[in-house]
N, C-alpha and C positions, 0 to 999 in steps of 0.2 A: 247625584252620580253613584253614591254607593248601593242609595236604594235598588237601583236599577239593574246594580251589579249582582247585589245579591238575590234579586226576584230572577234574573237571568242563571243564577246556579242554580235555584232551587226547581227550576222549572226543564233546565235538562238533566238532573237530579231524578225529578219526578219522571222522566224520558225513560233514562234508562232504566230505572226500575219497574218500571211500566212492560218497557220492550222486555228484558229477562224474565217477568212473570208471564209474559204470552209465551214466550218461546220455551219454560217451561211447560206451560199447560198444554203444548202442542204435541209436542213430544211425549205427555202423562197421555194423551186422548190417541195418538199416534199408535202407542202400547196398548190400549184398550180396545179400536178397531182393529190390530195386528190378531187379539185374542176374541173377534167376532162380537163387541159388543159395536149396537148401535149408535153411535153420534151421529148426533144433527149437526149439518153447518153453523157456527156460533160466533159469534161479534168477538169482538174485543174486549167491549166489555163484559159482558157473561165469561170469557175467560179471565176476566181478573178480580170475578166473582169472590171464588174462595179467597186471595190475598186480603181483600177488602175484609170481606166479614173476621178474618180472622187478625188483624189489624186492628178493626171498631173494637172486636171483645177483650184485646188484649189492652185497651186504652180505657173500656170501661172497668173491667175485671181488675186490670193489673195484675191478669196471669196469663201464662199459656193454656189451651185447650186441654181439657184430662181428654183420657183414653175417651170413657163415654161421647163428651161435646164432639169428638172428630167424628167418633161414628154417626153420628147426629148429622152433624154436617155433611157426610158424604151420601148418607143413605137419605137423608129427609130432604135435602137441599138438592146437594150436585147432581146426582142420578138424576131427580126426577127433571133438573134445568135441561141436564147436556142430553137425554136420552125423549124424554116428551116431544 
């Protein structure tokens, strides 16, 4: 019973954080087409792309991103997902 209880928390746990990183990145991509860049239509998951990656490196690293990794990440990564 408890089991079930708690795979049931953690799974609308995962829900909503799930649902706030889309609805963040809609609204960062929202901003972005407002100022003439191209997006492509993108899944769900490709929006919850950056959360991910930057989640795994904070689980391997045991840090947050420096300045540089972000640039990395937006210019090597995201640009070319959300924009190709």
């Amino acid at each position: 019973m408890y089991l079930k209880l708690i795979i049931y928390i953690f799974s609308e746990i995962k829900s909503d954080i799930g649902y706030r990183n889309i609805e963040m990145m809609e609204k960062l991509l929202g901003f972005a087409k407002a100022h003439g860049e191209k997006i492509k239509p993108l899944s769900e998951n490709v929006m919850r792309l950056p959360f991910d990656l930057i989640r795994m490196n904070f689980l391997w690293e045991r840090q947050a991103l420096d300045h540089t990794e972000q640039e990395q990440l937006v210019d090597e990564i995201l640009i070319p997902v959300f924009t190709g």
